[in-house]
N, C-alpha and C positions, 0 to 999 in steps of 0.2 A: 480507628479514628483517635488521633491522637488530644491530649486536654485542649488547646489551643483551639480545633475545629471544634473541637463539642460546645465548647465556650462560644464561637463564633456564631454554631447552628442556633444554638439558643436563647444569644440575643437577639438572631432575628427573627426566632418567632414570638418572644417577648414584642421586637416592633410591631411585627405584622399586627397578631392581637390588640393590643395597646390601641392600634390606628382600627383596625376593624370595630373595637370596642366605641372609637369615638364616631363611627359612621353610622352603627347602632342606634346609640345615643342620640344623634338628631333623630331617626325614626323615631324614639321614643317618646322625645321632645321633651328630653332629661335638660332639667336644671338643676345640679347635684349642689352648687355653689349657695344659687342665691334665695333657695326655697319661696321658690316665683318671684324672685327681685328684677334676674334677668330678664325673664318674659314679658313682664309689666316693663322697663326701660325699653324693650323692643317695642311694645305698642307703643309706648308715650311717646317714643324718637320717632316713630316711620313719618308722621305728619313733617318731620323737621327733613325726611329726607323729599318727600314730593318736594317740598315746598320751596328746595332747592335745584330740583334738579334741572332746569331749563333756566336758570338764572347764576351770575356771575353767584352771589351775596345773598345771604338772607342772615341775619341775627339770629341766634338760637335760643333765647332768651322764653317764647314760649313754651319750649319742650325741656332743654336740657343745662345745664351749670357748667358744662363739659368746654372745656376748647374745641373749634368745626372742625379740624383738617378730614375725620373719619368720617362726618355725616356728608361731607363735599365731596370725596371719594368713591362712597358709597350713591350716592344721586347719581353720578356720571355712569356708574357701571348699571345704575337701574335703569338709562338709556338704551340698555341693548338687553338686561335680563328686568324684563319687565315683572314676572312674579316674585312676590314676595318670600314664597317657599324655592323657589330655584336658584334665589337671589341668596337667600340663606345657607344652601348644601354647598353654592359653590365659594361662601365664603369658611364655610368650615372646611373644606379643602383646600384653599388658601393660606388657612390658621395651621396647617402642616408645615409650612414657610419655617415656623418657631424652632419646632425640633433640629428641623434638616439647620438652620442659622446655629442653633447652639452645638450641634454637633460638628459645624467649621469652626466653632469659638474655640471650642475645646482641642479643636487637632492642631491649632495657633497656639495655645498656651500650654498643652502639653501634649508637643511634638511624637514624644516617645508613647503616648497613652495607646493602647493596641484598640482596635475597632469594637471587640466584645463588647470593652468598657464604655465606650463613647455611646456608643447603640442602645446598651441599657440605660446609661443617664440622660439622652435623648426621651427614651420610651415614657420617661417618670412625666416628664413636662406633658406628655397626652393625657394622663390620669390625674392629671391634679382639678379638681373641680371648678378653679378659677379659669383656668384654661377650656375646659369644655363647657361650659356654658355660658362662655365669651365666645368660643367657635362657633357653636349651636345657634347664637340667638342674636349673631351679629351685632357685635357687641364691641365698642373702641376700644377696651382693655387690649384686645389681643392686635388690632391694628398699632395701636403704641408700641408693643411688643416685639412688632417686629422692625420699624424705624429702631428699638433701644436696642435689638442684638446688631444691627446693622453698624450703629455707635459702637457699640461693642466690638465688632469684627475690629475696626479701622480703629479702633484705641489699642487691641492689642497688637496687631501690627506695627503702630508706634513705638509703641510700648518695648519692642522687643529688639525694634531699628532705632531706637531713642536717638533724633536729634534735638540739638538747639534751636533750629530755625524750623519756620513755619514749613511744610513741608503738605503734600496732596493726602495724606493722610489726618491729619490735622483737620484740614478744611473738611474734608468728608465727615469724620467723627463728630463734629460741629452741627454741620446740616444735619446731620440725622437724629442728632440729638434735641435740634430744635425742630425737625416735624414732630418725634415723639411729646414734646413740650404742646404744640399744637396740637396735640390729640388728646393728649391728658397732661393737664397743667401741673400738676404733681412730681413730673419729671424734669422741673424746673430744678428742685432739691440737689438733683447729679449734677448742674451746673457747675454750683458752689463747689462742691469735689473737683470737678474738671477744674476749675481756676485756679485750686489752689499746686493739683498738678502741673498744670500750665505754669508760673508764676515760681512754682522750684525745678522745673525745668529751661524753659526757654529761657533766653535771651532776654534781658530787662524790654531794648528796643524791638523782639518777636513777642514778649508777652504785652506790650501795647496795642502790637499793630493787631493782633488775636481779637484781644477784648471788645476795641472798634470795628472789628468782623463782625463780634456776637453782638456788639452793642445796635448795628445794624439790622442784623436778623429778629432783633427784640419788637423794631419798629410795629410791624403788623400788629402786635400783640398788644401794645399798647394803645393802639389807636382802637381795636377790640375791646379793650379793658374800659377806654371812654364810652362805648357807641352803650357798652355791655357790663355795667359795673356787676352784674350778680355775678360774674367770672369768680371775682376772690372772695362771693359769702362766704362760700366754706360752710363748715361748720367747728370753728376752730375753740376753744378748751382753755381757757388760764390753769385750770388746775391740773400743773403736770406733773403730780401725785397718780393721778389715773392714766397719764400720759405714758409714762414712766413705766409701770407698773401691766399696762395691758399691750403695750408694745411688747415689752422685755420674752412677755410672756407668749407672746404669737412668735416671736425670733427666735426664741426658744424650744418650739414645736420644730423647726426646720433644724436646729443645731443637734436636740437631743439623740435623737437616732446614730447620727455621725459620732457622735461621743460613744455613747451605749455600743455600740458594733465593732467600735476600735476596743473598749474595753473588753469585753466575753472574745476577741478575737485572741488568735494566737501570734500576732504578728507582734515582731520582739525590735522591730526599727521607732516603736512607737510607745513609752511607758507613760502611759494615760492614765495609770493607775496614780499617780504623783498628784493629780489633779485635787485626791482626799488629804492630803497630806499637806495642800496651801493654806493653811488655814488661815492667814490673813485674809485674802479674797474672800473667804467665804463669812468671815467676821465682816468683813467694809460691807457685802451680800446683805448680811443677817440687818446689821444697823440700818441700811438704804431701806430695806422692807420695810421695817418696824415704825421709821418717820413716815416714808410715804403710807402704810395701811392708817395714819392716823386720819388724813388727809383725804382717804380713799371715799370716792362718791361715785362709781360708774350706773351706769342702767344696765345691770345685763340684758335685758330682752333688745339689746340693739349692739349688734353686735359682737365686741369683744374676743373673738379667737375661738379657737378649738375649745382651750383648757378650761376658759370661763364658763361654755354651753357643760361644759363634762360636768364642773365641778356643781353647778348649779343642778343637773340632772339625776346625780347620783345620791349628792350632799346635802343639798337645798342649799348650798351656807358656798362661801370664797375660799374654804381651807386651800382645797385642792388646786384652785385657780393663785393663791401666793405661794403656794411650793412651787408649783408651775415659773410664776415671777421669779423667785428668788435663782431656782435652775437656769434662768436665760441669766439672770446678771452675773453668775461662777461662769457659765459657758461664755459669755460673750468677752469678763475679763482675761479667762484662758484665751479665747480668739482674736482680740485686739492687744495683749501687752507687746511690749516695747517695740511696736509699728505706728507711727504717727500717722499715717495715712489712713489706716482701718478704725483707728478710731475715731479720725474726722469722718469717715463714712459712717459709722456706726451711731456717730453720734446725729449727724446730718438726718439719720431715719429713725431713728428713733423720734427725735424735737419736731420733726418736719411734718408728721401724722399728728399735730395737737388737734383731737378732735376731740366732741364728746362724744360720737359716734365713730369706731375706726372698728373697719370691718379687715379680716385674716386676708381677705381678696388684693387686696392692695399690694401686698405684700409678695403675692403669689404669681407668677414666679421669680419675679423682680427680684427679690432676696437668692432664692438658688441660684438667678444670675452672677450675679455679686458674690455670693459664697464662692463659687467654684474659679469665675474669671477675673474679678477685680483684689478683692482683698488677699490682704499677704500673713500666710500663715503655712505654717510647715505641716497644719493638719490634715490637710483637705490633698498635697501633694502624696503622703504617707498613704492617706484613707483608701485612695487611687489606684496603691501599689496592688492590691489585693481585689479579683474580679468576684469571689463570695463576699466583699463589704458590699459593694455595689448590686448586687443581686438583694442582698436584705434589704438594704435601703429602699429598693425598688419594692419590699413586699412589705416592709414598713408605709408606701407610700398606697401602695393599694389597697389596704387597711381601710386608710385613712379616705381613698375614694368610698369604700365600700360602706363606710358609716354613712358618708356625704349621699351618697346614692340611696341608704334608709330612710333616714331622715329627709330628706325630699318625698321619698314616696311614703312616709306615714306619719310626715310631718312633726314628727317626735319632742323638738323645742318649740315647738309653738306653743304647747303644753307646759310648759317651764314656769313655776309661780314660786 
């Protein structure tokens, strides 16, 4: 058997696994994410799903902050799967939808990428704990998710057909990007990206007639927005010193690995080793810390990412949580220089989470989205070239379930003082 099939055999039973793991898991009635966040959202919401489901409308104002399109969804289909536990398994099997969308993203944006590789960066998106206990506990996250690969699909098909004129791919990318806005209002952020895409591509008179497309789609929303002003509480943050700072740091859990793996790799299309050698960035780095740590005021016991639980659990103290920071602001000026586009993205999510509360989930897998199909960077094309980067990455990511999966079942930060 020659490398190629051995490679093949073995990402699919990485899939198989992966998915058997996630069918498990509802048995289990693993919440690896949200250390019982999700389960509790599932009890608070089911009220908001009866309460819909034999009627047009209902306000969601009792239950949930959330935009409806998921809880409307979900009502219609409890018309014919009446249990709440059947109703559940088959939306975790539905939440498969994700892999199988990002692995036609990926064969869109790199045509030449051989199946091995596609099959194992699919598998990652099963194991991530945002994703399974969005599956698990039906849960909008992963309905959004899959309206946003959808956008996705039909952006990179554009994307690749670039016209000036408004075109059926356009209009699709739109709609689906405003169902995922409807399901979680937070995906409103990608707009602003898409417009300003839209607006250096198109036509002056195709980026009007766009606008007054979405400006239309917006209608519902707004009229929501009156019926239902808790839509934009939020929990939104002036101090974006923490902003800054605890973003930087959860963007930086998904970059690091990709950096780390090109580095100790042997592949010579790629001197990532140069990276130690920019020392300005890493100075602009140094100074950005130093103002924001002054500034710094977060809670850790509510949320804050991977690095901040770590740093608090081993440390008691932030050290480990602003080296964390500081590593996402050198990775992310390696990933966004001289691309104007990526850093309006970057910047867009970063600013766009001002919360005081902003949980790693948000993030997840919204950002590997973005990392692999939207932003433009030579890194992630290189990283690709090589089916052992991708193999780590994958066992870097399961790692990182298997904390998620501890700490659930022994509750290990709740402990955190």
């Amino acid at each position: 058997m020659n490398t190629e099939k051995k490679n093949l055999l073995y990402s699919k039973l990485i899939l198989f696994f992966s998915t058997i793991s996630l069918i498990l898991g509802f048995f289990l009635n693993e919440d690896s994410s949200g250390s019982g966040g999700f389960i509790e959202d599932f009890k608070y919401t089911w009220g908001y799903i009866e309460a819909i489901k034999y009627k047009f409308f209902v306000l969601g104002t009792q239950w949930t902050v959330h935009t409806p399109l998921h809880y409307i969804l979900i009502s219609k289909i409890n018309i014919f799967i009446t249990s709440e536990y059947y109703l559940r398994f088959f939306y975790c099997l539905i939440s498969l939808l994700i892999p199988l969308l990002f692995y036609n993203c990926l064969s869109i944006k790199f045509p030449n990428l051989n199946r091995s590789s596609k099959l194992v960066l699919s598998s990652i998106i099963i194991i991530l704990p945002a994703f399974r206990s969005s599956a698990i506990w039906l849960n909008a996250h992963n309905t959004a998710l899959i309206f946003f690969l959808l956008f996705l699909r039909f952006f990179l098909i554009w994307e690749k057909n670039q016209s000036n004129t408004i075109n059926k791919n356009i209009i699709y990318q739109t709609i689906f990007l405003a169902l995922a806005v409807y399901t979680r209002q937070y995906y409103a952020l990608i707009y602003l990206f898409l417009m300003y895409i839209f607006f250096k591509n198109l036509k002056l008179s195709e980026f009007i007639k766009i606008s007054l497309f979405i400006s239309l789609m917006t209608i519902p929303g707004f009229i929501h927005i009156y019926l239902d002003p808790r839509i934009l509480s939020g929990t939104f943050d002036t101090n974006f010193s923490n902003v800054i700072l605890v973003n930087s740091s959860i963007i930086g859990f998904y970059l690091l690995p990709i950096y780390l793996i090109m580095l100790i790799s042997n592949s010579k299309s790629l001197q990532i080793k140069n990276i130690l050698e920019k020392k300005f960035i890493i100075l602009v780095s140094l100074i950005l810390l130093i103002i924001c740590s002054f500034f710094f005021d977060y809670n850790y016991t509510n949320g804050g990412g991977f690095f901040m639980k770590l740093s608090y659990l081993i440390f008691k103290n932030e050290y480990l949580f602003f080296i964390s920071s500081i590593v996402g602001f050198i990775l992310l000026f390696e990933l966004v220089k001289f691309n104007r586009e990526s850093l309006i993205l970057i910047l867009i999510l970063i600013f766009g989470f001002s919360a005081y509360i902003i949980y790693q989930k948000y993030y997840e897998p919204m950002f590997l989205l973005l990392l692999f199909l939207v932003l433009k960077n030579n890194y992630i094309s290189n990283f690709l070239d090589y089916f052992k980067n991708i193999i780590f990455l994958f066992l870097y990511y399961l790692l990182y379930f298997s904390s998620a999966f501890l700490n659930n079942l022994f509750k290990i930060t709740k402990y955190i003082n």
